[in-house]
N, C-alpha and C positions, 0 to 999 in steps of 0.2 A: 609502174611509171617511175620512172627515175627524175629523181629535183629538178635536174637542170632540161629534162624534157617537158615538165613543168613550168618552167620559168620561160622556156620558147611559146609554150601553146597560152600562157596567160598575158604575152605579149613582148616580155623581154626582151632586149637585144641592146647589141654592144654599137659602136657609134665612131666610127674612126673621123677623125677630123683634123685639122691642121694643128688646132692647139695639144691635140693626145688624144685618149681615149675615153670614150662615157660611156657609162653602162645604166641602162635606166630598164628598172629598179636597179640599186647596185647588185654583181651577179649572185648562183648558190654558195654556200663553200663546199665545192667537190673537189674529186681527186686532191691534189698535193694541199688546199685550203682546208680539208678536212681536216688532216696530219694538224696540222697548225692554230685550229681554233677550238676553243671551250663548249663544250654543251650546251651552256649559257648563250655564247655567241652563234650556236649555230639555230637555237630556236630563236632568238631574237631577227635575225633573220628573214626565217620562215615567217616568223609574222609580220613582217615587212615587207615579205613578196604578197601573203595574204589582205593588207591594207589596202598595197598598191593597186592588185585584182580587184577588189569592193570601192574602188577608187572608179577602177576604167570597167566594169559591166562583167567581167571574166570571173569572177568565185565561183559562180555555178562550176568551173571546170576544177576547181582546187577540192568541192567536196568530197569528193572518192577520195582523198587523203586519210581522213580520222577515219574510214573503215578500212585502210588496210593495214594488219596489224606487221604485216613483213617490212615495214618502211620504217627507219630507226629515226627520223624528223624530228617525230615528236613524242615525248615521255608522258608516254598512255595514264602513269598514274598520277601524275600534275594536269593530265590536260584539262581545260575547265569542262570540255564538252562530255566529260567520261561520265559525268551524273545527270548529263540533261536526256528527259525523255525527248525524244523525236530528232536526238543527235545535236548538231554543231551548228549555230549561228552565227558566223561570224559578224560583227558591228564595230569594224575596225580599231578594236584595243585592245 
């Protein structure tokens, strides 16, 4: 599963309105935003769309994430969940 199909199934979307545009959560950094942003910036992120899902009832759909290792999201050996038995808890921090 790719981020930003991700970001659709956990509820995201963008918001066209008179004054501009809003994106709630703000969106993934894919295509050309990837080029453009930090490691740093791009897990900070991720855990920003993961907040906002443990916010609105939606993580259940984000945890297939930490077991796939083909997704570059997240740096498997920083992640905190790499040493928990029974996997990933997210508790929004």
């Amino acid at each position: 599963m790719e981020w930003n199909d991700l970001y659709e199934k956990i509820g995201g979307s963008r918001l066209d309105t008179a004054a501009g545009t809003v994106w709630e959560p703000m969106p993934p950094l894919v295509l050309s935003a990837w080029n453009f942003s930090k490691d740093d910036d791009r897990q900070k992120r991720f855990h920003e769309h993961l907040a906002w899902a443990h916010q609105r009832g939606t993580l259940h759909i984000v945890v297939v994430i930490v077991e796939r290792p083909q997704l570059p999201l997240l740096n498997r050996e920083r992640h905190p969940c790499r040493e928990r038995a029974g996997g990933c808890h997210y508790e929004g921090g």
